[in-house]
N, C-alpha and C positions, 0 to 999 in steps of 0.2 A: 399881741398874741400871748396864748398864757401859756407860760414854762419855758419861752424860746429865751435863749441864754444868748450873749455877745459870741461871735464867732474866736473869742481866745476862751472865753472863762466857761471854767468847769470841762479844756482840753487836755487831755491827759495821754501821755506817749505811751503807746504801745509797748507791753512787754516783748523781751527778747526772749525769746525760748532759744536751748541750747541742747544739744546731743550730741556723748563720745561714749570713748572708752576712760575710765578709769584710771589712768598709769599710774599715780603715785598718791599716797596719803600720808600726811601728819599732824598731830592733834597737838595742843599747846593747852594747858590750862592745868586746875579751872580758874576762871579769872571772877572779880567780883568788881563791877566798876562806883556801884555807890553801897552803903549802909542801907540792907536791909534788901537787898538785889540777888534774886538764885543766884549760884554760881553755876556758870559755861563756859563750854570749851569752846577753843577756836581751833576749827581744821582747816586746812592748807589742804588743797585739793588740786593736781595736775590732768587734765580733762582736755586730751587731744593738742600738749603742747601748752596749754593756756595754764599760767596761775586763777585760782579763786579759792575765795575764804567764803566758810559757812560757819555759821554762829548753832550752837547746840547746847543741848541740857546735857545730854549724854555724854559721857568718855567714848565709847564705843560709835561707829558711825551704823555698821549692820550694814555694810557696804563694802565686799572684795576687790582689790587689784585687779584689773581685768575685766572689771563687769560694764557693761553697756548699762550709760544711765542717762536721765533726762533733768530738765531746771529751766527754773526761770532766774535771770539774772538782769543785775544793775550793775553799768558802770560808774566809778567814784574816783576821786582825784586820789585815794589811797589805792586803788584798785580795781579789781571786780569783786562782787559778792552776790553769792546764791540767793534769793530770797529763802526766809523761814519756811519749812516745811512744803516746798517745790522738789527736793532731790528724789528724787525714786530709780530705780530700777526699772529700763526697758523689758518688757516681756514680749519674745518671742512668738509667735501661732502656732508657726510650722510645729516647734519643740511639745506644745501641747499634744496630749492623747487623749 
């Protein structure tokens, strides 16, 4: 059959999407891991109880304490961590006019 693949290869686990509130931030940086690499920050993120780190260009996240936000994440033998460019801000309907 053409394009059928071994039932392991080319299986890929499912991301884990995640949704809280916001409780706490801290940003550590910027950090620079090789010669010739941007430099990013690293924030420490507390999301409904849970540690996770999100890697960023930014100093600033543009993200309040208390706000209802969304992600996709991966667990690691360091941790958790947010993937790139997944964190966002839940928006409301109701609140819209």
């Amino acid at each position: 059959m053409a394009g059928f693949k071994g039932s392991r290869q080319g299986y890929k686990a499912p991301k884990k999407i995640g949704r809280g509130v916001l409780e706490a931030k801290s940003s550590d940086g910027p950090h620079t891991e090789w010669l010739g690499m941007k430099p990013h920050y690293v924030h420490t993120l507390t999301i409904d109880g849970q540690k996770y780190r999100y890697w960023s260009d930014d100093k600033e996240l543009g993200i309040d304490v208390g706000m209802k936000v969304t992600y996709r994440h991966k667990d690691t033998k360091q941790g958790s961590i947010i993937e790139k460019r997944s964190l966002g801000v839940v928006i409301d309907p109701s609140a819209l006019n």
